[in-house]
Structures are given as C-alpha cells and as structure tokens.
DSSP file (Angstrom, degrees, kcal/mol; ACC not computed):
  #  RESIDUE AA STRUCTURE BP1 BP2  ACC     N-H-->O    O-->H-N    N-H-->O    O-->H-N    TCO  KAPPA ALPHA  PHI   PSI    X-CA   Y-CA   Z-CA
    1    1 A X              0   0    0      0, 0.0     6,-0.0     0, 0.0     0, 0.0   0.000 360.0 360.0 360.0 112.8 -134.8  -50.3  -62.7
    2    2 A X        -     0   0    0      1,-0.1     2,-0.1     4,-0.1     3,-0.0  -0.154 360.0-122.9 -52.4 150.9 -131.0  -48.9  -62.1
    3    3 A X     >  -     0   0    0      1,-0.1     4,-2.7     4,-0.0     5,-0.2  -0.176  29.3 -92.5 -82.9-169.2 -130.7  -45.8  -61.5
    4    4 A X  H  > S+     0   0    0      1,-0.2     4,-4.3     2,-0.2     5,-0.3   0.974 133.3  42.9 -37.8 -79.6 -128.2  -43.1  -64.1
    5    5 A X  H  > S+     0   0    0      1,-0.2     4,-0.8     2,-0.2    -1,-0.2   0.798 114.4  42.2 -34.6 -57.7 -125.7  -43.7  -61.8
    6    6 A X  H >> S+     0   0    0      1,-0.2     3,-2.9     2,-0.2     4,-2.2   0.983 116.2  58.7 -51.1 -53.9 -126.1  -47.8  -61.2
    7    7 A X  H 3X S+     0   0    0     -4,-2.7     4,-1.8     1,-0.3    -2,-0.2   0.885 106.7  45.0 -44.5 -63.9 -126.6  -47.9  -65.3
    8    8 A X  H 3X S+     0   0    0     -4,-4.3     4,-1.1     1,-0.3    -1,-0.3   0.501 112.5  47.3 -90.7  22.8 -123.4  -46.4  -65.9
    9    9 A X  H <X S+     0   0    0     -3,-2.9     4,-2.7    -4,-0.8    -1,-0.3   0.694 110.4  54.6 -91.9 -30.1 -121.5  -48.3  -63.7
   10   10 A X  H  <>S+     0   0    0     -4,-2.2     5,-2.0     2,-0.2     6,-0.5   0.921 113.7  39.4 -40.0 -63.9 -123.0  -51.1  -65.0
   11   11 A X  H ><5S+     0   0    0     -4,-1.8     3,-1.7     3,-0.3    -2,-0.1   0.863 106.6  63.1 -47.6 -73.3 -122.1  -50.3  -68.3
   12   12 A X  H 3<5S+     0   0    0     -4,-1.1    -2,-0.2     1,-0.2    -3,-0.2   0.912 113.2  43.5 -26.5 -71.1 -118.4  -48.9  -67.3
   13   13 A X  T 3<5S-     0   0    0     -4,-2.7    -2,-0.2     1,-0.0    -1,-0.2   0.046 108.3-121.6 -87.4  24.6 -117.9  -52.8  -66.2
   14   14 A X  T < 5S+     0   0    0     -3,-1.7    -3,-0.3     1,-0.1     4,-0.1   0.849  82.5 123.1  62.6  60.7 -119.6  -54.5  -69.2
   15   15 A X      < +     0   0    0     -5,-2.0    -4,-0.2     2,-0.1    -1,-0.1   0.017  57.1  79.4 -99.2  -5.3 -122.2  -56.1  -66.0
   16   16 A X  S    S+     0   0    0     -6,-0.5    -5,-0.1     1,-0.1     4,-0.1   0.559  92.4  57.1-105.1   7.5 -125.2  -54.5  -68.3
   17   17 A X  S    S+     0   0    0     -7,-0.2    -1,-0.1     2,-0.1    -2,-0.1   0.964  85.8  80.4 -55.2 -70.5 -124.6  -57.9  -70.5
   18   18 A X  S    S-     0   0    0      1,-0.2     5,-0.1    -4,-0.1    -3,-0.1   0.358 105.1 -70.0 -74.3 170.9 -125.0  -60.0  -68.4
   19   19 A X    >>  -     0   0    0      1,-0.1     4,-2.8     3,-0.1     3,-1.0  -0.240  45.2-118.8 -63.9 135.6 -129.2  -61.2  -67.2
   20   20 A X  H 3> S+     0   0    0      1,-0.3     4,-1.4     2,-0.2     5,-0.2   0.812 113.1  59.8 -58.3  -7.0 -131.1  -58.4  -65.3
   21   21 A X  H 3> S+     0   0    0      2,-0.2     4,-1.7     1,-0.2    -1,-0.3   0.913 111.6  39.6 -88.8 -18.2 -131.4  -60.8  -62.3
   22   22 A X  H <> S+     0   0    0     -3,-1.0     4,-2.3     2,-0.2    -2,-0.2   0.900 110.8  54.9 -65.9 -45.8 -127.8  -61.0  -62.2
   23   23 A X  H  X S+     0   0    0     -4,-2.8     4,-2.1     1,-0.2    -3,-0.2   0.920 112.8  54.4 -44.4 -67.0 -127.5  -57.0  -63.1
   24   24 A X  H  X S+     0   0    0     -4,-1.4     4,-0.9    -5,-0.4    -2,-0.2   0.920 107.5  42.6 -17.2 -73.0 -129.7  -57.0  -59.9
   25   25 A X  H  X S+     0   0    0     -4,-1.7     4,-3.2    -5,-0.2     3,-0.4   0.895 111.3  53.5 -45.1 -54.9 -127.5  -59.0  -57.7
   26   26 A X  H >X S+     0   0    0     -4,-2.3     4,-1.1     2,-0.2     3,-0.8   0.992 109.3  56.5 -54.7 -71.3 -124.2  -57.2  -58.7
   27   27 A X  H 3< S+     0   0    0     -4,-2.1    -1,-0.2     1,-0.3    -2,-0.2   0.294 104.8  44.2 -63.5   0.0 -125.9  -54.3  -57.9
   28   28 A X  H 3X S+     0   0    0     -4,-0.9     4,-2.4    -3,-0.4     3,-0.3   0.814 111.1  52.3 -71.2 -54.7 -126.9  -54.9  -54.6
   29   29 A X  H << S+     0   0    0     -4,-3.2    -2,-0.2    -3,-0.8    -3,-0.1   0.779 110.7  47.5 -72.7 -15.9 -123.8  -56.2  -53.6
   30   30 A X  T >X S+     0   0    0     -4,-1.1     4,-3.3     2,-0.2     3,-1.1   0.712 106.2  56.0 -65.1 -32.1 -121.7  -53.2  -54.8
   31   31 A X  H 3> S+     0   0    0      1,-0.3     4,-2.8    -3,-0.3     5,-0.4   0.865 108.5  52.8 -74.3 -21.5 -124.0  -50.4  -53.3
   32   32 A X  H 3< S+     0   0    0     -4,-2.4    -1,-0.3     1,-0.2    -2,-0.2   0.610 115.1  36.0 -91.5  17.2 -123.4  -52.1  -50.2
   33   33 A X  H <> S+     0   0    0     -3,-1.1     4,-1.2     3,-0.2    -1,-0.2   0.738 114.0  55.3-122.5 -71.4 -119.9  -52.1  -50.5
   34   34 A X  H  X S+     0   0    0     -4,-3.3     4,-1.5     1,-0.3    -2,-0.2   0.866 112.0  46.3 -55.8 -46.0 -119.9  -48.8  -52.1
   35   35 A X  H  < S+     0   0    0     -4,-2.8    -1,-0.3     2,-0.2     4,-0.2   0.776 114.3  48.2 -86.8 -22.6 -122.1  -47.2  -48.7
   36   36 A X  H  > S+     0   0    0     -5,-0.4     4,-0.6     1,-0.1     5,-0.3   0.711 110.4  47.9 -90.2 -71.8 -119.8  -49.0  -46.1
   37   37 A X  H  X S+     0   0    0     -4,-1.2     4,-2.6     2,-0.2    -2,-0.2   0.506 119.2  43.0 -20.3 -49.2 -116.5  -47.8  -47.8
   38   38 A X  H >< S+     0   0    0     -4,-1.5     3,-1.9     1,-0.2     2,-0.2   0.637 117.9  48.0 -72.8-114.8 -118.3  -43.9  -47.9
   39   39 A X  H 3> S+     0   0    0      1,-0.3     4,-2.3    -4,-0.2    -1,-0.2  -0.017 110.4  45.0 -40.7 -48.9 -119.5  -44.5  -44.5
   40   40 A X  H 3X S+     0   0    0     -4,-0.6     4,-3.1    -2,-0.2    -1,-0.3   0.943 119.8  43.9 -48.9 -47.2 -116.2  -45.7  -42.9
   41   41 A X  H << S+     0   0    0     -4,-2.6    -3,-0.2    -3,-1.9    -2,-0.2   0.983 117.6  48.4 -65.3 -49.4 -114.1  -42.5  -45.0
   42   42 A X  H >4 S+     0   0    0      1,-0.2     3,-1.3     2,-0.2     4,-0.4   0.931 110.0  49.1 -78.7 -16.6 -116.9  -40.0  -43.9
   43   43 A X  H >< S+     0   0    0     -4,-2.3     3,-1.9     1,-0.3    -1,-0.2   0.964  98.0  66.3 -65.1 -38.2 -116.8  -41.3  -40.2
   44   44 A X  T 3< S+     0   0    0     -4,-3.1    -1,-0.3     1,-0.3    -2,-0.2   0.477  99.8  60.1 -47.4   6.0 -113.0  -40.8  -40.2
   45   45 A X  T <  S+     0   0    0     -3,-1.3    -1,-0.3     2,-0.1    -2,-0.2   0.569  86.5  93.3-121.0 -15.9 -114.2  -37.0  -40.5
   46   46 A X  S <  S-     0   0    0     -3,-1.9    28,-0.1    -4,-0.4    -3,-0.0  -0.399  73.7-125.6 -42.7 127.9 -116.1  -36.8  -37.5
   47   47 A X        -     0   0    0     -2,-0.2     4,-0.5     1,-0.1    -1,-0.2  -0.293  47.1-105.7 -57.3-175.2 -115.0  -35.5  -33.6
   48   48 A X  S  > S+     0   0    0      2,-0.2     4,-1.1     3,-0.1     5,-0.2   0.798 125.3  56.5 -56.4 -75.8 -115.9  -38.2  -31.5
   49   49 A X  H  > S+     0   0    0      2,-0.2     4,-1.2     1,-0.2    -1,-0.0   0.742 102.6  54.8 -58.9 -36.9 -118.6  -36.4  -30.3
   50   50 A X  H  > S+     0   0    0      2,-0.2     4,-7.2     1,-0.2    -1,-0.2   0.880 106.6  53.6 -24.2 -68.7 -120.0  -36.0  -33.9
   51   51 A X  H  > S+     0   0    0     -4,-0.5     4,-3.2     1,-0.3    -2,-0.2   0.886 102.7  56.4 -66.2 -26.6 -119.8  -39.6  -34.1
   52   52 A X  H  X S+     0   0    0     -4,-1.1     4,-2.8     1,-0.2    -1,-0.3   0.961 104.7  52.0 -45.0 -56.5 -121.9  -40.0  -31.0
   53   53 A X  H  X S+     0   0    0     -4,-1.2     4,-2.1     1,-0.3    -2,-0.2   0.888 106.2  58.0 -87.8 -45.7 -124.7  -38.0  -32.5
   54   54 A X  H >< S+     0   0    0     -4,-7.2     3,-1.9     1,-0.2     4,-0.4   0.968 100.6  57.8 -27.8 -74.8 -124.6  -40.4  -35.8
   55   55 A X  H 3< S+     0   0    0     -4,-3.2     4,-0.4     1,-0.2    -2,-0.2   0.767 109.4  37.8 -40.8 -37.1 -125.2  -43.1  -33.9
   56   56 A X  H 3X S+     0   0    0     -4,-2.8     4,-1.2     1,-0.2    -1,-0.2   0.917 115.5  57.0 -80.1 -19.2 -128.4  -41.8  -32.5
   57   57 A X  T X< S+     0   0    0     -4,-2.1     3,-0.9    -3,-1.9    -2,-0.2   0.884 110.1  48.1 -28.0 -71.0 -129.0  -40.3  -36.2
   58   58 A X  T 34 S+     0   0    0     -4,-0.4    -1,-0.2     1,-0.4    -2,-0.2   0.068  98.5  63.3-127.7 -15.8 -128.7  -44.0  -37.4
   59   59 A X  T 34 S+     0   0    0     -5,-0.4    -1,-0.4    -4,-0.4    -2,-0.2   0.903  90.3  66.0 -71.6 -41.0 -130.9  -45.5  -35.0
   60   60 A X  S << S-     0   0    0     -4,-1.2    -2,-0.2    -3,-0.9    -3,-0.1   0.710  96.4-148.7 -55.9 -31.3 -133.8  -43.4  -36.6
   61   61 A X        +     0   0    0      1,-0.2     2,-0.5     2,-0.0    -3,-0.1   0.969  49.2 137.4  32.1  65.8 -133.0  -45.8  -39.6
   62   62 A X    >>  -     0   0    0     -5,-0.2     3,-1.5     1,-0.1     4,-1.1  -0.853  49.8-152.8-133.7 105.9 -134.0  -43.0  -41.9
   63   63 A X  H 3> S+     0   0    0     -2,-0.5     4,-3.4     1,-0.3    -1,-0.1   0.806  91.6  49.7 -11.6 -51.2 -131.9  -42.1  -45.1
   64   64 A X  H 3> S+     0   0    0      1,-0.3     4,-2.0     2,-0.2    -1,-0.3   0.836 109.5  47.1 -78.9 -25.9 -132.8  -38.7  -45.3
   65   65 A X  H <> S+     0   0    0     -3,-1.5     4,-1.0     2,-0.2    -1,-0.3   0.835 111.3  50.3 -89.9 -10.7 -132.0  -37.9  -42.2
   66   66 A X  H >X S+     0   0    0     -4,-1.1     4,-1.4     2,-0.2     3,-0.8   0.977 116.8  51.5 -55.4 -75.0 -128.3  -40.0  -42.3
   67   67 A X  H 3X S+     0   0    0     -4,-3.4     4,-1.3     1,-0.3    -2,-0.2   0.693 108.2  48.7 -49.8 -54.1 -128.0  -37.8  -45.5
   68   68 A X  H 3< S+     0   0    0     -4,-2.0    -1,-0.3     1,-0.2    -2,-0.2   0.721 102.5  55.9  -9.9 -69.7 -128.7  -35.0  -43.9
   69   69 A X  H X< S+     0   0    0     -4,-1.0     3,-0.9    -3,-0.8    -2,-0.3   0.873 108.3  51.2 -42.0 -66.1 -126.6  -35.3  -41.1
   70   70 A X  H 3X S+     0   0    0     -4,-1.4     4,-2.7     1,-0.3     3,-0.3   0.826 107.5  54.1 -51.7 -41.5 -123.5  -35.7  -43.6
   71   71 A X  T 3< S+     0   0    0     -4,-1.3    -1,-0.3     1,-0.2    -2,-0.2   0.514 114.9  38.6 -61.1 -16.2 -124.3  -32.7  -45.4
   72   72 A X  T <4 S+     0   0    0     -3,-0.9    -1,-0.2    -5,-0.1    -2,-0.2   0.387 125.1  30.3-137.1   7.4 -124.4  -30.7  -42.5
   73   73 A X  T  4 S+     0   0    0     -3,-0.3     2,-0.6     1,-0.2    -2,-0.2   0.473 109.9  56.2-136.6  -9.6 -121.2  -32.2  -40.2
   74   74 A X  S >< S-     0   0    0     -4,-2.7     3,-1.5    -5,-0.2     2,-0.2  -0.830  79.9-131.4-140.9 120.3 -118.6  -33.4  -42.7
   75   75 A X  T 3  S+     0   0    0     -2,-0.6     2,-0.1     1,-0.2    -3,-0.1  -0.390  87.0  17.1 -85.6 169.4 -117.1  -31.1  -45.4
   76   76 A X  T >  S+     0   0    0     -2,-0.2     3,-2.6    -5,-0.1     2,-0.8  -0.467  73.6 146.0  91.3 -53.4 -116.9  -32.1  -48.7
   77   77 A X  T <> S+     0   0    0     -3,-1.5     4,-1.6     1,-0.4     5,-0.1   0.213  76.8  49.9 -43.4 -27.2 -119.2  -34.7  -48.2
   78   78 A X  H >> S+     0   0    0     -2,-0.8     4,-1.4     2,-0.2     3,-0.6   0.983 113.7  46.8 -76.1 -44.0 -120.5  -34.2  -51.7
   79   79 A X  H <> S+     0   0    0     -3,-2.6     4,-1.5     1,-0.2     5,-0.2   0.853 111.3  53.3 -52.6 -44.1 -116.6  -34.3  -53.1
   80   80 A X  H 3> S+     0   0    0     -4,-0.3     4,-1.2     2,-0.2    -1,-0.2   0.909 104.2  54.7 -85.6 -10.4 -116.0  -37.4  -51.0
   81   81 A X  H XX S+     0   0    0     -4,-1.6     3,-0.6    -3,-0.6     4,-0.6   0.997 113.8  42.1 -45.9 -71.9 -119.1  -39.1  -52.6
   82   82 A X  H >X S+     0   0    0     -4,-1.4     3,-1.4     1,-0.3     4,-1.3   0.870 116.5  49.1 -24.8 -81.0 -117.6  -38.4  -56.0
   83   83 A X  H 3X S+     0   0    0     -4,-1.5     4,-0.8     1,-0.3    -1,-0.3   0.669 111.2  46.5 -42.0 -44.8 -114.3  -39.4  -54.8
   84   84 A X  H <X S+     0   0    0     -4,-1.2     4,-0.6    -3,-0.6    -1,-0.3   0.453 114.9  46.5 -51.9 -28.2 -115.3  -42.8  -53.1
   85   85 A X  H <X S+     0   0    0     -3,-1.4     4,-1.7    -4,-0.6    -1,-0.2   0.546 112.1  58.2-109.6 -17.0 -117.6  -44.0  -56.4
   86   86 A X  H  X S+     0   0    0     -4,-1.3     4,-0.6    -5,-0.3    -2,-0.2   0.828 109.9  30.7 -87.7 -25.1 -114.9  -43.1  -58.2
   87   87 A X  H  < S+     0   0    0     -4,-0.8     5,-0.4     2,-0.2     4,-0.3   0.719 116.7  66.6 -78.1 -20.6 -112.0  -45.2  -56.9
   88   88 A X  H >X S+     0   0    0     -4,-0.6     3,-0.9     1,-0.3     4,-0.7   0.941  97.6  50.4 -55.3 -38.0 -115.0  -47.6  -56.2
   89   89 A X  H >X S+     0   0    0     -4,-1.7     4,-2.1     1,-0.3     3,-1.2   0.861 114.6  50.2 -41.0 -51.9 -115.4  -47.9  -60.3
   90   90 A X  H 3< S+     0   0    0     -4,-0.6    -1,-0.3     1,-0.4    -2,-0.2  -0.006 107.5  44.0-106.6  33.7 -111.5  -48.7  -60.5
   91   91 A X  H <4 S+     0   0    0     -3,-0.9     4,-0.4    -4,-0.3    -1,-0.4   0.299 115.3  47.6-140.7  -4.1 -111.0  -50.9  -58.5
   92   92 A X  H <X S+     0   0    0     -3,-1.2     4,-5.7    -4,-0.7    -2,-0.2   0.712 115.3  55.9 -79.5 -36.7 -114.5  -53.1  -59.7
   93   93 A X  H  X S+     0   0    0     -4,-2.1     4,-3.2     2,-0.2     5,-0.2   0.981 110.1  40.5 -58.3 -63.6 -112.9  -52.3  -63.3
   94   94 A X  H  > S+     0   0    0      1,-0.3     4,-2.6     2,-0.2     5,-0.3   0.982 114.5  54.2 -59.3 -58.9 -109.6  -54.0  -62.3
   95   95 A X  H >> S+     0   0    0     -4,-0.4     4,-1.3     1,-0.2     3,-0.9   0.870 112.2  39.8 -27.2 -65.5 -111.5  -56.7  -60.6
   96   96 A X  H >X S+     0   0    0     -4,-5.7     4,-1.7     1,-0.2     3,-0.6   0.990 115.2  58.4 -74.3 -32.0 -113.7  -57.7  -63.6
   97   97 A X  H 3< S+     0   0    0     -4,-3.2    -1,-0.2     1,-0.3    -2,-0.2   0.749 108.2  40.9 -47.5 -29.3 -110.6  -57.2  -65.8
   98   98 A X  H XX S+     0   0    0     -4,-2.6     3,-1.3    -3,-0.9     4,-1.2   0.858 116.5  53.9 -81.8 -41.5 -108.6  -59.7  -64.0
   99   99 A X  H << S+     0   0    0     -4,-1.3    -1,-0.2    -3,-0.6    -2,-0.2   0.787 118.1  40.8 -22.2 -54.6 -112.0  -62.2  -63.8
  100  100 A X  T 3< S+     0   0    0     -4,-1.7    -1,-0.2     1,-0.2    -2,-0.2   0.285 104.9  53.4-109.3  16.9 -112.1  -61.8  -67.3
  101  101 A X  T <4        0   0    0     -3,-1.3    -1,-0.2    -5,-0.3    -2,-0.2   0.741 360.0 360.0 -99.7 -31.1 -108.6  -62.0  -68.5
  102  102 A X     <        0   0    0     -4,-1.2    -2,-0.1    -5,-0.1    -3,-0.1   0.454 360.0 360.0 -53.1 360.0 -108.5  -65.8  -66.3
C-alpha cells in the first residue's frame, strides 16, 4: 500500500490508473531515483570528512541511522527533501506529458 506521499504522486502523474502491479513497479523505480538524486545533493553538503563518516554510517545498512545522520550533519536536510521531491514531481510530470502527448 503507497504511502500519502507515493499516493499523491501517483495521482499528480495520472500513474494511480494504471494496474496496481504496475503502480507498484513505477513506484519502485522512482523512489530509487528519487533517494539517489537526494543522496547525491545531500552528499554535495558534506566536508570530506563528513562524507567519510557516511560511509561507515551506510555500511550499518540501517535507515534510521542514514536518516539520522542527515538530520544531524547537513542543514536543511528536511528543506532539501521537499526541494528534491519536488523538482522530482516536475520533471516525472513533464516526462509522462511528453509519453503521453506521442
């Protein structure tokens, strides 16, 4: 089950037509899209040394503690979520328009 967020991107890009294994699909392959864009923009906010101290973060392969981590070394981080999901929407919006104008 999407979450608020997946729903109303879903919805934003007329994808909550289409069959939930498809709804499914999309919505894998956009969160992973969506989490390397964020990741690349928030590492580009990191010292060096910072970034060192991810990596061992990111070995842990633990969300919370990733999440954590952002929250507590790159400011904003909650404004550059926002920002980042927000270009991500309009630039998947142009995408299906142009898909669906073809």
């Amino acid at each position: 089950m999407p979450t608020q967020l997946q729903q109303n991107i879903l919805q934003e890009l007329g994808i909550d037509q289409m069959p939930m294994e498809r709804q499914e699909e999309m919505l894998t392959a956009m969160t992973e899209i969506l989490l390397k864009r964020l990741t690349s923009r928030v590492l580009g906010e990191l010292s060096e040394a910072k970034r060192q101290e991810f990596e061992a973060v990111c070995a842990a392969r633990e969300e919370e503690k990733v999440t954590k981590f952002f929250s507590e070394n790159v400011p904003r981080y909650e404004e550059i979520i926002q920002e980042e999901i927000a270009k991500f929407k309009q630039d998947m919006k142009s995408t299906v328009d142009t898909l669906l104008a073809a």
